[in-house]
C-alpha positions as a LaTeX table, in Angstrom:
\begin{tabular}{lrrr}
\hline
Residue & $x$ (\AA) & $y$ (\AA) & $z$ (\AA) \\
\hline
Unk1 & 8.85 & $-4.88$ & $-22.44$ \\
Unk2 & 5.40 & $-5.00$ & $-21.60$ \\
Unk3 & 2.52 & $-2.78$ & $-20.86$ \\
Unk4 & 2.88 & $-2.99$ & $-17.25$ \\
Unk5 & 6.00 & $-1.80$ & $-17.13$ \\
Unk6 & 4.77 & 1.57 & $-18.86$ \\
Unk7 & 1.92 & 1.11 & $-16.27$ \\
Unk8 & 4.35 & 1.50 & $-13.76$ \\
Unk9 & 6.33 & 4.18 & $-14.54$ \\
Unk10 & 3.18 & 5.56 & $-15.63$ \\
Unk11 & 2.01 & 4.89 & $-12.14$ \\
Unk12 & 5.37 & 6.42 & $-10.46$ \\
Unk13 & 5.09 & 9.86 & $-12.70$ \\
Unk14 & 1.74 & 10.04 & $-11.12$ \\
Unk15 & 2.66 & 9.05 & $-7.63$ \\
Unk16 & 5.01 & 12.41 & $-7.80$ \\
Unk17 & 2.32 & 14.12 & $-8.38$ \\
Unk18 & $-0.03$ & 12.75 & $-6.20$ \\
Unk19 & 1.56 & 12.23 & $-3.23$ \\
Unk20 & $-1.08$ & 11.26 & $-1.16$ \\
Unk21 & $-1.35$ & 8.16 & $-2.87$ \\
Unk22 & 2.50 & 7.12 & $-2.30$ \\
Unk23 & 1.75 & 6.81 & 1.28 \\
Unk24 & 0.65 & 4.21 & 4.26 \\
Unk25 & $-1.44$ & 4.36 & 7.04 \\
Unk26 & $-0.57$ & 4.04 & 10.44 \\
Unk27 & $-2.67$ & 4.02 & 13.22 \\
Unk28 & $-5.04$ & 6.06 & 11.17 \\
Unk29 & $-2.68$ & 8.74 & 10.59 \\
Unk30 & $-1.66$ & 9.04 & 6.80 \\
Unk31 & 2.27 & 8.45 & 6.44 \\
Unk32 & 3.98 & 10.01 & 2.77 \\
Unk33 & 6.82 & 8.27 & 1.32 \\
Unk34 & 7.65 & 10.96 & $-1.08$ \\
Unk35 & 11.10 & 9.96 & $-1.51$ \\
Unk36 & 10.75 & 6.64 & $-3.34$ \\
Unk37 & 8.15 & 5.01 & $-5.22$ \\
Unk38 & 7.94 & 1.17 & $-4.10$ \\
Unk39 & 4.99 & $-0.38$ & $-6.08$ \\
Unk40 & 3.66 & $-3.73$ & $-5.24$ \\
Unk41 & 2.80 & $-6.04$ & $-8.81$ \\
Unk42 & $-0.08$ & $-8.58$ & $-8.41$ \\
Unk43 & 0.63 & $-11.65$ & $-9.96$ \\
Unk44 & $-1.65$ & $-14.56$ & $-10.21$ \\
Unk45 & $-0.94$ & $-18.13$ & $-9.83$ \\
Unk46 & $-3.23$ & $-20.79$ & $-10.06$ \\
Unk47 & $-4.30$ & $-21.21$ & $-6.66$ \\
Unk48 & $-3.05$ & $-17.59$ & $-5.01$ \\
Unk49 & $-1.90$ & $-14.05$ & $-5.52$ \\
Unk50 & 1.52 & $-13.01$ & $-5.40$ \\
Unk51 & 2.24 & $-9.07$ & $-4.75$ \\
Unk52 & 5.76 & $-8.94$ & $-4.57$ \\
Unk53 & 7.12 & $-5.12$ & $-4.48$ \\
Unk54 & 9.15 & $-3.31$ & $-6.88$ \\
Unk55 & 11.08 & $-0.81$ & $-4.86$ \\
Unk56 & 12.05 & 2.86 & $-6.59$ \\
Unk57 & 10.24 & 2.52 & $-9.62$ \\
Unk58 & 10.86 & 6.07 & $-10.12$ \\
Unk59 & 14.62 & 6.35 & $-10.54$ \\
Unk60 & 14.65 & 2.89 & $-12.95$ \\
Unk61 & 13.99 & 2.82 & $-16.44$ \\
Unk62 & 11.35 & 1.06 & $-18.49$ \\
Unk63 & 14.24 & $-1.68$ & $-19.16$ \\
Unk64 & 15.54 & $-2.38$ & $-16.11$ \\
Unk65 & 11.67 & $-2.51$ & $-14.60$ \\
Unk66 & 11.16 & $-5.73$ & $-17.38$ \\
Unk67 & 14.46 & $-7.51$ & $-16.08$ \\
Unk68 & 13.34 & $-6.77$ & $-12.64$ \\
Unk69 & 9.64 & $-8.08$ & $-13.18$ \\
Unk70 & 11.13 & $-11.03$ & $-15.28$ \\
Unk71 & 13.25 & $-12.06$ & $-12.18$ \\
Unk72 & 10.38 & $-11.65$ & $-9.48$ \\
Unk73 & 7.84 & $-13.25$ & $-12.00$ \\
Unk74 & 10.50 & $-16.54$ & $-11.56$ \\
Unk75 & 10.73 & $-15.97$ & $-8.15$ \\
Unk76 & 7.56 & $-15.65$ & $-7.58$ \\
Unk77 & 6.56 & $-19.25$ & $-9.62$ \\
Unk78 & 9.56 & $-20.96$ & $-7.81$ \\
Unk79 & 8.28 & $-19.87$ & $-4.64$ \\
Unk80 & 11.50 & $-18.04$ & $-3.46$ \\
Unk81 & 10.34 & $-14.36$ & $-2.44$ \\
Unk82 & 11.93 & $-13.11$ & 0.56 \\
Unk83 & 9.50 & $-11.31$ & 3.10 \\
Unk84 & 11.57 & $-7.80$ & 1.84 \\
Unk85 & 9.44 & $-7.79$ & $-1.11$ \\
Unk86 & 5.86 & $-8.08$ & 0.22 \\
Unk87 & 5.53 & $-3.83$ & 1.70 \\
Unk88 & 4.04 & $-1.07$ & $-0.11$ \\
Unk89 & 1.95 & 1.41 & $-0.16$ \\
Unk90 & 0.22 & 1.12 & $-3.36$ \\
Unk91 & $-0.50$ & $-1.96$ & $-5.38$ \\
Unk92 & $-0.77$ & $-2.23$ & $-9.41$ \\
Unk93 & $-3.13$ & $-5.38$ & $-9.79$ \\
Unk94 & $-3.71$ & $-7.10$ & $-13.47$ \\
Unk95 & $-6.07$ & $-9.49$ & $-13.89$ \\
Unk96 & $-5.34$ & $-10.89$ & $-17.56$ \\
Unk97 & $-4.07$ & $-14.12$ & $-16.34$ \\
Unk98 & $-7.68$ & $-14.82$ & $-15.38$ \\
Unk99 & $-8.94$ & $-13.18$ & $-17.72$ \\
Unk100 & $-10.73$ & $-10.68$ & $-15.40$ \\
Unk101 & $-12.63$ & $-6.92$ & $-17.13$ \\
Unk102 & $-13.57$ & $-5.69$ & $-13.61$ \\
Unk103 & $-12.61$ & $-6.06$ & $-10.21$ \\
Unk104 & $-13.76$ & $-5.18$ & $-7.07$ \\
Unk105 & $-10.79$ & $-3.08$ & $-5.06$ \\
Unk106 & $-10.02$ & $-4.63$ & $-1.76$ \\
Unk107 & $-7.62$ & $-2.11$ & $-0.03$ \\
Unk108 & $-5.49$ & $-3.46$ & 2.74 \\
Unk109 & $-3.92$ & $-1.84$ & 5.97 \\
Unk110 & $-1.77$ & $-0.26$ & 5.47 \\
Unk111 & $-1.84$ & 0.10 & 2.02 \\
Unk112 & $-4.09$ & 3.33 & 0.56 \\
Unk113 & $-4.94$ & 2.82 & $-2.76$ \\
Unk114 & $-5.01$ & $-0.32$ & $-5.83$ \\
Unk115 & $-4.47$ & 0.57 & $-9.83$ \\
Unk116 & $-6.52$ & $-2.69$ & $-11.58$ \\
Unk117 & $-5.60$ & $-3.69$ & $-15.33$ \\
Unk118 & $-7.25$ & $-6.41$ & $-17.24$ \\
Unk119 & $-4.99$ & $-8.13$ & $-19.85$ \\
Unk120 & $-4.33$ & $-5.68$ & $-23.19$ \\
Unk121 & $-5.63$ & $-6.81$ & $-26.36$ \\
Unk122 & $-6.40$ & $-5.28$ & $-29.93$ \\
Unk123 & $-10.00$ & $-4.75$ & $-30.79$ \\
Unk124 & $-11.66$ & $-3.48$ & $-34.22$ \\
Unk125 & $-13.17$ & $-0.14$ & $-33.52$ \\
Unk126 & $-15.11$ & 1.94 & $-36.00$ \\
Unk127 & $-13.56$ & 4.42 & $-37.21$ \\
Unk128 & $-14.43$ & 6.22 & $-40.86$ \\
Unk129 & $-16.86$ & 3.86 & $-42.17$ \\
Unk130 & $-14.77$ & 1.30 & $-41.84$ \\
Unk131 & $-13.29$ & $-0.92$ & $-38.67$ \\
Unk132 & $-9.60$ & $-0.59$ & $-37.74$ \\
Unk133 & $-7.80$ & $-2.34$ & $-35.09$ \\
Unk134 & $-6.85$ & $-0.38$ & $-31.84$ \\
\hline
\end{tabular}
């Protein structure tokens, strides 16, 4: 398990919420997919990025998200995505592959919104006279 598989289900709960997000745009008319929650998960090669798309994040659990990712992840190395898995209508980018803090959102027709995460990490932070790692 990993944090971006909290992110996305995370990212789902608030999609339910926020419906206006879960949605694509066509022809300049905004289109809701309330009834599923497909999320597309940047990964980074060397050389390109991969968004392949998990598809009903909402009605999966944090375990079966980490097999899922775990099998696109391979996939997505070996080169052997089918075109199925390259649509959605929001996009959950992380950037600690390259080691990226900040991005710069590039949003996509028809896509209508990007989540960006750099790569997790403890830090010391002071807290009652004295550092502790968070």
């Amino acid at each position: 398990m990993t944090v971006t598989t909290i992110a996305l289900k995370v990212c789902a709960s608030a999609l339910k919420v926020f419906p206006q997000f879960n949605a694509s745009m066509i022809w300049g008319r905004k289109r809701s997919s309330t009834s599923s929650t497909h999320i597309g998960v940047a990964w980074t090669r060397i050389v390109e990025l991969l968004v392949p798309v998990i598809r009903d994040v909402d009605k999966k659990n944090i375990v079966e998200l980490a097999a899922e990712m775990t099998q696109l992840s391979k996939k997505a190395r070996d080169r052997k995505l089918t075109p199925r898995r390259w649509r959605a209508g929001f996009h959950h980018h992380q950037f600690g592959r390259i080691g990226g803090t900040g991005f710069s959102p590039i949003v996509n027709h028809p896509e209508v919104a990007i989540l960006g995460l750099s790569r997790s990490r403890m830090e010391p932070e002071w807290v009652n006279n004295k550092f502790e790692p968070r």
